[in-house]
N, C-alpha and C positions, 0 to 999 in steps of 0.2 A: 593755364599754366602760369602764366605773368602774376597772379596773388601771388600761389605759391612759390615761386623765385622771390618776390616781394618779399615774403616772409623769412627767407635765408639770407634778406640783406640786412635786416633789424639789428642795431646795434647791441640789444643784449643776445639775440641768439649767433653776432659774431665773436660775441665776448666768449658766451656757451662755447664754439667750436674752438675758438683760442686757448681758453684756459688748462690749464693742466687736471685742477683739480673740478672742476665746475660740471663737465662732463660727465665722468664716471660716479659723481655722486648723485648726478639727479638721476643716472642708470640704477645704482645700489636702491636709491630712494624706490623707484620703479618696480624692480624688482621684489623686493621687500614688501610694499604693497601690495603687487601681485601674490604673493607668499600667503597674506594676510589675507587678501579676497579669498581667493583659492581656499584657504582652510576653512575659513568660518563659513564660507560656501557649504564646505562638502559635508562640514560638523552639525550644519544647522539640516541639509539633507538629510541626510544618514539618520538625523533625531527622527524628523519626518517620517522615516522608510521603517522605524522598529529599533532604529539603533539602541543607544543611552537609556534601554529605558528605566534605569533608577534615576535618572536625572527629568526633573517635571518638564513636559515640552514647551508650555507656554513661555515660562520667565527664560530658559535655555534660548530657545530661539528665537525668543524677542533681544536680547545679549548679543548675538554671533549677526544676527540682522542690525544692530546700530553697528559693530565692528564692520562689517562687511558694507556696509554706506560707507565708513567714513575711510576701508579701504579704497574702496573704487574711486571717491573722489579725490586721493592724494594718486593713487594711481593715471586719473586722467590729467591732473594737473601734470604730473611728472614726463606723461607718455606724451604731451601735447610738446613742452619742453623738448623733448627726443626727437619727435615729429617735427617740429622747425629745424631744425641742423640740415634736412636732407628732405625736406617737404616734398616738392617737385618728383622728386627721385620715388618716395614712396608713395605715392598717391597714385602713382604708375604700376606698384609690386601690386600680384596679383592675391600674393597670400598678407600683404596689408590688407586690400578691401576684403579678403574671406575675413578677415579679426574685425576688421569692425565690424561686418554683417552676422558675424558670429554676437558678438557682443550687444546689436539690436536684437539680438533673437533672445540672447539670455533676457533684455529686458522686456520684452514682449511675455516670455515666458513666465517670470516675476511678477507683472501684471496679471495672469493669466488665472498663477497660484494665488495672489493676493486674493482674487474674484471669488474661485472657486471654492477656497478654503475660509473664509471669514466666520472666525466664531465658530468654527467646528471643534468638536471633543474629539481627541487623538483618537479615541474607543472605538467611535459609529464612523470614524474619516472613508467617504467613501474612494474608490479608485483615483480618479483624476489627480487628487494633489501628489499621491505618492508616485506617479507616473510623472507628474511635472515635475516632481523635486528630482525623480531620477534622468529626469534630461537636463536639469539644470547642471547639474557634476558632468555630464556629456560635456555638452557645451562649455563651462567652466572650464574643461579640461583643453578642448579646442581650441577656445581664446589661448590657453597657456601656450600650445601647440606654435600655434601660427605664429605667436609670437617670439617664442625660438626660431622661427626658421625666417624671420624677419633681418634678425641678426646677422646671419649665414649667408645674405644676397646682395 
């Protein structure tokens, strides 16, 4: 536990809990990526599953996959930020460690997709990818979950 007190005593994360504005922006920022994960998540799914389909799936979800990178890592930066304010405190909430176990699982899961799907034609796709892209929106939804009721504790 002594890291994470260590880490609520840094002088930018005393600045972060001081500041008026400094706070609630790195939250908006948070959120906001979140927002961004979550869609291109479920848009690049849903293409997977049958969705869009006047929209070609390759170049579509190769698109919503560099968005959805480059959301999760403004997200982890922002959520890391968040996470210092009240380290100690969270690393104790039960449904922080469900979100990030949640969140290894969606990446294990992406993995998973990545393997099984490589260089297949939407046409002949067989079960697995569309089963893993439909747990990925589970999951995506999950992380979003825990993450509201993070707030609330």
């Amino acid at each position: 536990m002594e890291p994470l007190q260590a880490i609520e005593q840094l002088d930018a994360v005393k600045l972060l809990k001081t500041s008026y504005f400094a706070y609630p922006v790195v939250n908006a920022v948070h959120i906001a990526a979140i927002g961004a994960l979550l869609t291109s998540v479920a848009l690049m799914d849903l293409r997977i599953l049958g969705a869009f389909r006047a929209l070609p799936e390759r170049p579509f979800v190769a698109l919503l996959r560099r968005l959805a990178f480059l959301a999760f890592g403004v997200a982890v930066l922002s959520g890391l930020l968040l996470f210092s304010v009240r380290a100690s405190h969270y690393a104790q909430m039960p449904v922080f460690l469900a979100k990030m176990s949640l969140i290894g699982l969606a990446g294990a899961n992406f993995v998973a997709f990545a393997t099984v799907d490589k260089g297949l034609d939407a046409s002949v796709r067989p079960p697995a990818p569309r089963v893993l892209a439909a747990t990925s929106i589970v999951l995506w939804c999950a992380v979003l979950l825990c993450g509201r009721f993070i707030g609330f504790q």
